[in-house]
C-alpha positions as CSV (number, residue, x, y, z in Angstrom):
1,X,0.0,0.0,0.0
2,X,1.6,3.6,-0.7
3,X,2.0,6.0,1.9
4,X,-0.4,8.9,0.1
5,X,-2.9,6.0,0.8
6,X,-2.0,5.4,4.1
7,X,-1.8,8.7,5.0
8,X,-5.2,9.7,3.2
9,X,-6.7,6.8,5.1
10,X,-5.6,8.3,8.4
11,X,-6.6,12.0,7.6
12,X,-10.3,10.5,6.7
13,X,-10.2,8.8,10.6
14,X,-9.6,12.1,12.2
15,X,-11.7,14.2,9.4
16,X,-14.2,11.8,11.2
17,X,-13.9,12.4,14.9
18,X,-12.2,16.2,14.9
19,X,-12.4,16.2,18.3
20,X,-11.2,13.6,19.7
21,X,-8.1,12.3,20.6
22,X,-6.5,9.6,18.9
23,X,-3.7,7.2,19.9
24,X,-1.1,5.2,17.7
25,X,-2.6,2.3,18.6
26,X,-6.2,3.0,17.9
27,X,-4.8,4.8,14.4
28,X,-3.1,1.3,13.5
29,X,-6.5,-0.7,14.1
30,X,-8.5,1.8,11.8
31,X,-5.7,0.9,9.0
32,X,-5.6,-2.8,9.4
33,X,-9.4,-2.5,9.1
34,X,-9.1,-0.6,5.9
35,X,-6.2,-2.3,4.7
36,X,-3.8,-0.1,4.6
37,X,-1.4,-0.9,7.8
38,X,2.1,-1.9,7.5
39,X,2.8,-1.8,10.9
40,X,2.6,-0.1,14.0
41,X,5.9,2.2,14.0
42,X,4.6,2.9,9.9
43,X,1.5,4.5,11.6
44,X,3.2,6.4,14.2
45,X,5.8,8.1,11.4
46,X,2.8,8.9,9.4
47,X,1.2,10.2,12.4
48,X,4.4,12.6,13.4
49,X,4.3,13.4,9.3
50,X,1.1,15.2,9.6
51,X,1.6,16.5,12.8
52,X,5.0,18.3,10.8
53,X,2.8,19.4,8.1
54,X,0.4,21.1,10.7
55,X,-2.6,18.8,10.3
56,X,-2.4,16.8,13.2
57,X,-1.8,18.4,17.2
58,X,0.3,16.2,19.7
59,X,-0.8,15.9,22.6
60,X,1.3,13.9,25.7
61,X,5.0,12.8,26.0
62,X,6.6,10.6,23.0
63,X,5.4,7.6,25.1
64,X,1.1,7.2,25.2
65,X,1.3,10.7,22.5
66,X,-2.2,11.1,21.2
67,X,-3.2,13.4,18.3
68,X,-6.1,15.6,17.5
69,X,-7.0,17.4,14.3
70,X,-6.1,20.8,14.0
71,X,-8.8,23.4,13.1
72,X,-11.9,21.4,12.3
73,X,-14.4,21.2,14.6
74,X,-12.7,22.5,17.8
């Protein structure tokens, strides 16, 4: 699976629930059940990729770090 898949897949999950917060762990599940996961350290990168590009928040130390959207819906 590419990665502008992957990462598509991942900006629909939190297009989804804008306000909440979202861990790696429950990110990775939503991508195995669309097909789309590699593994888990994948979906973290992608996850720290967005939050570089300003689409993702992090919230929490590098260990149990959860994400929000930025913008929509808060």
């Amino acid at each position: 699976m590419s990665a502008f898949t992957r990462t598509r897949t991942i900006h629909t999950l939190f297009l989804q629930q804008p306000t909440r917060l979202l861990g790696t762990g429950e990110v990775w599940q939503y991508c195995r059940a669309h097909g789309v996961a590699t593994c888990r350290k994948t979906v973290r990168d992608d996850l720290e990729r967005l939050a570089a590009q300003g689409l993702l928040s992090r919230q929490g130390s590098d260990n149990g770090r959860r994400y929000r959207l930025i913008g929509e819906g808060r």
